[in-house]
N, C-alpha and C positions, 0 to 999 in steps of 0.2 A: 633454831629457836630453843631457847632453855624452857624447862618445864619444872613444877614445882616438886621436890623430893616425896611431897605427900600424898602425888596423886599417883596412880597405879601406868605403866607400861608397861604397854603387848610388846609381844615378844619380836612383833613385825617391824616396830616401831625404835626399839633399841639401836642406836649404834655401834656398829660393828668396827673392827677395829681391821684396817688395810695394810697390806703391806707394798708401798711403791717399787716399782720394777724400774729399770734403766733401759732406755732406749738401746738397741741392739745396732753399734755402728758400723758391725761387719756385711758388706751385700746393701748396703742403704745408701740410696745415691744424695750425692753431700749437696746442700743445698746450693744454689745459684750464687748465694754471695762468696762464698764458700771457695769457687770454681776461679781462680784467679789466680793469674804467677805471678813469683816473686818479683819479678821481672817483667813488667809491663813492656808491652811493643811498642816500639818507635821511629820516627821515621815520617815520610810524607803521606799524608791525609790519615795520621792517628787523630789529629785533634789536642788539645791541649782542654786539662783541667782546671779547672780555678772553680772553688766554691762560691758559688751565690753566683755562677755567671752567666744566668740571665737579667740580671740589676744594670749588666751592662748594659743592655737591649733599653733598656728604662732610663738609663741617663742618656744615650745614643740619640733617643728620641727627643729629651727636653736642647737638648744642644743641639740636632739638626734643624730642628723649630726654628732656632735663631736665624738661619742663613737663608737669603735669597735664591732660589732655583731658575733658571733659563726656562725649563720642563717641569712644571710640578711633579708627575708622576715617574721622574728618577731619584724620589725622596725617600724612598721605601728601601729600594735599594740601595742608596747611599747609606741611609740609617743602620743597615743591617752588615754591612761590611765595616763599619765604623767600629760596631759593637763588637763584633766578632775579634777585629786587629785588638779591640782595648782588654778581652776577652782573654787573649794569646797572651797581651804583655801582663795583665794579672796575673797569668797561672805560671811566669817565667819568672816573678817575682815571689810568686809563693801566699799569692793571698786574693781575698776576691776584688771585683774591680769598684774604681775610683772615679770621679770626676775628672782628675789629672792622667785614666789610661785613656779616656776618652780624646783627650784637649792630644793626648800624644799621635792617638791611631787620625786625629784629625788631620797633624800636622805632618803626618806623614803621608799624607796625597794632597798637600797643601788647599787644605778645605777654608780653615782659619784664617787664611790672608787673603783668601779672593771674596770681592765682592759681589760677583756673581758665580754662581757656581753652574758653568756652564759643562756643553758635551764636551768638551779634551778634559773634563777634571772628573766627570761620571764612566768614561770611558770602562775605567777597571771596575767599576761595579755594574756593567749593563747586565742586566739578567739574573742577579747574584738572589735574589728573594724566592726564585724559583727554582735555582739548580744547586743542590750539596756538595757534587761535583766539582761547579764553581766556584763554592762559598771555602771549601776546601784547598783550588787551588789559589784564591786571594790571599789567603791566612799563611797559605806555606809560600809565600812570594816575597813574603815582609821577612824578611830575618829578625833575630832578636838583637842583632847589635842597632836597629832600627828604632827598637822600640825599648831599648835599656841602655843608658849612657854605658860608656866602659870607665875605668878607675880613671883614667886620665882627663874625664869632663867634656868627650867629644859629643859634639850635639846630634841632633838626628836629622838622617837626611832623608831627601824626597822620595819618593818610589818611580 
């Protein structure tokens, strides 16, 4: 806070004038974000990136709503491996996910055509909500030519 030139300052009270020092980054361990190659690992149950991709998870849900279940409580996990495939095909695209990675990871365990969604169609996601393991191996089972046409306009097939 300023103070007025006419009134008197103790000598306690003056500001003193600093001189900044530079962090010393030899011997200093480099911080976590820091700690990454250039060169990311790859391969089965790395995972795939895509920015925002929990939003998947969030459209997964408004779109399983829509369907009929045999078993209500194979919704959960159906939801959760939906999201995850639409998850994959975002981050293989290079961007976060859509409504249309959804509609895609759907049609690839043919969820969208059947009118009921009974046990041969929940089969590959039994258990998926409780094991990473599994959730892991669903995700590496789909390829990406599955979930990305190739140049020539071929459509996706079932799993």
């Amino acid at each position: 806070m300023t103070q007025p030139t006419f009134l008197p300052v103790t000598a306690a009270g003056e500001v003193r004038p600093t001189t900044p020092s530079e962090t010393p980054e030899l011997g200093r361990t480099q911080k976590a974000g820091l700690q990454r190659s250039a060169h990311p690992p790859t391969g089965a149950s790395f995972g795939s990136q895509a920015p925002g991709g929990g939003f998947a998870l969030t459209i997964a849900n408004r779109e399983i709503a829509k369907l009929t279940f045999e078993h209500d409580h194979d919704r959960h996990d159906v939801e959760l491996g939906v999201a995850l495939v639409a998850e994959k095909r975002a981050s293989l695209i290079g961007r976060g996910p859509t409504l249309a990675d959804v509609h895609v990871a759907m049609d690839v365990f043919g969820l969208r055509t059947a009118p009921v969604v009974d046990h041969h169609l929940v089969a590959p996601f039994s258990g998926l909500a409780h094991s990473y393991v599994l959730q892991r191996h669903l995700v590496d089972a789909v390829t990406s030519a599955q979930l990305v046409p190739g140049p020539d306009g071929t459509t996706f097939t079932s799993n």
